[in-house]
C-alpha positions as CSV (number, residue, x, y, z in Angstrom):
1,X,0.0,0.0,0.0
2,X,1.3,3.2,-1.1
3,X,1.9,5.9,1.9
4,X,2.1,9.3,1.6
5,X,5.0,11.1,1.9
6,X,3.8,14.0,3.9
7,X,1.6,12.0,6.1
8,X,4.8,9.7,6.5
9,X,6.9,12.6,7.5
10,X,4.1,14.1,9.9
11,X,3.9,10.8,11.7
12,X,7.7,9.9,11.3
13,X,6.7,6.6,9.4
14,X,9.1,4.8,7.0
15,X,7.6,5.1,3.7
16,X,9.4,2.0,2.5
17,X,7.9,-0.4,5.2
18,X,4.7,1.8,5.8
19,X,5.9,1.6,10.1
20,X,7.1,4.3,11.7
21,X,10.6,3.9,13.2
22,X,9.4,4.2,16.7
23,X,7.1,1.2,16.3
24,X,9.9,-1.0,14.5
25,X,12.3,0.1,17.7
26,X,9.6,-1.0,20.2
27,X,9.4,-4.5,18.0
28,X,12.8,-4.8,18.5
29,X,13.1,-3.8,22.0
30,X,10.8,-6.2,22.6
31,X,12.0,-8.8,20.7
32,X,15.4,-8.9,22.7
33,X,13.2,-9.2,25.7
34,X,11.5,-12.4,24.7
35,X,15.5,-13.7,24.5
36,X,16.0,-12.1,28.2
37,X,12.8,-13.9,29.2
38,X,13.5,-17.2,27.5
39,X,16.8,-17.3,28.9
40,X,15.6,-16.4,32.9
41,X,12.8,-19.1,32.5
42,X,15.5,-22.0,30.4
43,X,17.3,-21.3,34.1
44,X,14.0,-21.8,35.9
45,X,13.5,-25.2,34.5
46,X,16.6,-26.3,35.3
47,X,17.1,-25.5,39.0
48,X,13.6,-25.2,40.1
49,X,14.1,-28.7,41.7
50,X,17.3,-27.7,43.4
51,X,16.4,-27.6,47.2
52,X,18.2,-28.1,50.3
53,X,16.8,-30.4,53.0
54,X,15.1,-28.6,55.8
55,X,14.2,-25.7,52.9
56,X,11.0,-24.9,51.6
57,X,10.0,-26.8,48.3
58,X,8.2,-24.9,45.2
59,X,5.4,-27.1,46.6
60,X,5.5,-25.9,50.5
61,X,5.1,-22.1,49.2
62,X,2.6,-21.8,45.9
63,X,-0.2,-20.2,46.8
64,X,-1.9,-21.1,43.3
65,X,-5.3,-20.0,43.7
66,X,-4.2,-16.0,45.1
67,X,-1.5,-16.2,42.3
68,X,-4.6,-17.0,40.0
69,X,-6.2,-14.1,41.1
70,X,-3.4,-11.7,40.8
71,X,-2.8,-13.1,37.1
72,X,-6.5,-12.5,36.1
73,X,-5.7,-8.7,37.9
74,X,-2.7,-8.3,35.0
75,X,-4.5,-9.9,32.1
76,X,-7.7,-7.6,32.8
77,X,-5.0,-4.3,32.1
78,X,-4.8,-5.2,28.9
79,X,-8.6,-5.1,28.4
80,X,-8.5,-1.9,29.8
81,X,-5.2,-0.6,27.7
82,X,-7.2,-1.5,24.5
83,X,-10.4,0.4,25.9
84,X,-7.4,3.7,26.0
85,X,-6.0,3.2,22.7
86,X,-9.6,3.3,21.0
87,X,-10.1,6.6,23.2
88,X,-7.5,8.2,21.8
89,X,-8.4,7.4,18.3
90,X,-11.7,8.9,18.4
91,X,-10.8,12.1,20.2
92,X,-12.1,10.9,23.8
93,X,-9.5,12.5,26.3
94,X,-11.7,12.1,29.0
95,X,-12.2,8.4,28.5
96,X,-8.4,8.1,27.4
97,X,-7.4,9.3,31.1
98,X,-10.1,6.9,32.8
99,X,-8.7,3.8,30.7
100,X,-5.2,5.1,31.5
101,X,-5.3,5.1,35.3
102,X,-7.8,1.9,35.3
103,X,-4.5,0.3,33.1
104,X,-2.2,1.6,35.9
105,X,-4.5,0.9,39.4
106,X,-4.9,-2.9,38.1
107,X,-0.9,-2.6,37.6
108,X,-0.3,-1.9,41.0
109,X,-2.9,-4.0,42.0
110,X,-0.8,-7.1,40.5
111,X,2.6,-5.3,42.0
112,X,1.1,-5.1,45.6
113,X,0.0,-8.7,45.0
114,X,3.5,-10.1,44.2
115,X,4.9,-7.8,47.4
116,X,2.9,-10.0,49.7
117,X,3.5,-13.1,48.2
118,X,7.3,-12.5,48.4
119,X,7.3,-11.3,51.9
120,X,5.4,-14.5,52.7
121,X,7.7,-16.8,51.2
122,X,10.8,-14.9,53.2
123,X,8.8,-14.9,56.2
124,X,8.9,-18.9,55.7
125,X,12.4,-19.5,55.1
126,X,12.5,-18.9,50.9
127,X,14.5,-16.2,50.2
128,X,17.5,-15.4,47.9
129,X,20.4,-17.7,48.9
130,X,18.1,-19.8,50.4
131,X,18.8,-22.6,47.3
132,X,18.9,-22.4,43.5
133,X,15.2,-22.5,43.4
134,X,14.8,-19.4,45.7
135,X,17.3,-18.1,43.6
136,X,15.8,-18.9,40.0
137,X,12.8,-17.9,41.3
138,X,12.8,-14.4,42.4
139,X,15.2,-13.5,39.7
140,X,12.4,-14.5,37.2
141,X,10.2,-13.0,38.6
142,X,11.8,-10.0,39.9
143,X,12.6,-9.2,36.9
144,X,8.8,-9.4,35.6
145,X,7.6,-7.1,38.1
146,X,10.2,-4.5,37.7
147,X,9.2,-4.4,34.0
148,X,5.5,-4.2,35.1
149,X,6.8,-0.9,37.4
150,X,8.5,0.2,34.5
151,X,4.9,0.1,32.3
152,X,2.9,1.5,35.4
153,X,5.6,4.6,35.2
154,X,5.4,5.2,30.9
155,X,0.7,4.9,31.9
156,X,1.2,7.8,34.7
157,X,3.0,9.7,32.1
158,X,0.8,9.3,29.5
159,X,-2.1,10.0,31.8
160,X,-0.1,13.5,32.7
161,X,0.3,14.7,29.1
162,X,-2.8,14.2,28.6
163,X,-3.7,16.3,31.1
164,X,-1.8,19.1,29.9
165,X,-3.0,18.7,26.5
166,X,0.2,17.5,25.1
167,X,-1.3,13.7,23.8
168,X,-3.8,14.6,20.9
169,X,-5.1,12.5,18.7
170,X,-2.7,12.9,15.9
171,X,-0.2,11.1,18.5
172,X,-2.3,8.2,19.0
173,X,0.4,5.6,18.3
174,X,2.2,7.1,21.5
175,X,0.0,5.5,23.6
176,X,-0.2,2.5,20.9
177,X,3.4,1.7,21.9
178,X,3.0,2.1,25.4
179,X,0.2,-0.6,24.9
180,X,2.5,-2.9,22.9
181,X,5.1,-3.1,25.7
182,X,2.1,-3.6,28.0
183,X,0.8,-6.6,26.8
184,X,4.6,-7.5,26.1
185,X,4.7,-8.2,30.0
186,X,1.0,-9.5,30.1
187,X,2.0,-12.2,27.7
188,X,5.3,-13.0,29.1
189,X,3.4,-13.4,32.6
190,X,1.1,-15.7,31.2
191,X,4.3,-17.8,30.5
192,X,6.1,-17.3,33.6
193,X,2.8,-18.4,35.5
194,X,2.2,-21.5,33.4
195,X,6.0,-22.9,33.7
196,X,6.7,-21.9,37.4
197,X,3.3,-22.5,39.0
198,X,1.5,-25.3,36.9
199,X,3.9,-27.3,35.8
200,X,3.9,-30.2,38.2
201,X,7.0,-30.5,40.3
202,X,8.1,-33.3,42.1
203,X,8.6,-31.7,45.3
């Protein structure tokens, strides 16, 4: 499809490939993520089952159904980060700043979540150095939440220039972006939930 060269250069897209240049950095931003990811969860897999005696076990500590809940908490943000992209698109600031915030609150929701559940397992012995499992564990996972911080941060901003005025329409695929990385870490929790909380272990 042909693209017009003055709309390309208003909206800084490549008219050989019809995507901006901001969108094909996000894609492959996000791309070297998935091989950050893979590689945190390979190492998962392979120590998860490396426990001391007289330390807790994956088993002893999974708390599966509050975990549930705190996954279904993420996955609903990216209902609600769709719900501010279409704002955007049709001129609806108002709605745009509701979907925004909505997006963030369900963010921290999920954050304050996986604060308890990691001050519960050091309250029963799982920490750190406790064993390679404790270790795989809240690496992996760390790591997820601090990129879920990191997306709560870029929806507050958002929600701010919108306030001022400074996110009209015509920058609609700001916010698109923002949403890409946001179901980025939606996905990749989806995954990280799957292999370290439902695969059976034998411990």
């Amino acid at each position: 499809m042909a693209v017009n060269p003055a709309t390309a250069e208003q909206h800084g897209v490549g008219t050989s490939t019809g995507i901006s240049n901001a969108k094909l950095g996000v894609w492959a931003f996000l791309a070297s993520e998935c091989l950050l990811f893979g590689a945190l969860i390979s190492t998962y897999l392979l120590y998860h089952d490396r426990t001391l005696p007289g330390t807790p076990t994956p088993r002893q500590v999974y708390d599966i159904p509050y975990t549930s809940v705190s996954s279904f908490v993420l996955l609903m943000s990216s209902l609600t980060m769709v719900l501010a992209l279409a704002a955007i698109q049709r001129g609806d600031q108002e709605k745009l700043r509701v979907w925004l915030m909505a997006t963030a609150l369900l963010g921290m929701t999920f954050i304050a979540g996986q604060v308890y559940e990691f001050t519960r397992f050091v309250q029963e012995g799982l920490t750190l150095k406790t064993n390679l499992f404790g270790t795989s564990f809240f690496v992996l996972t760390g790591f997820h939440g601090a990129h879920v911080t990191g997306g709560i941060l870029m929806l507050l901003s958002l929600y701010g220039m919108s306030l001022d005025g400074r996110l009209p329409t015509e920058r609609a695929e700001v916010v698109e972006l923002v949403g890409l990385y946001w179901h980025f870490v939606d996905v990749v929790w989806i995954v990280i939930f799957t292999v370290v909380y439902l695969i059976p272990t034998g411990k």
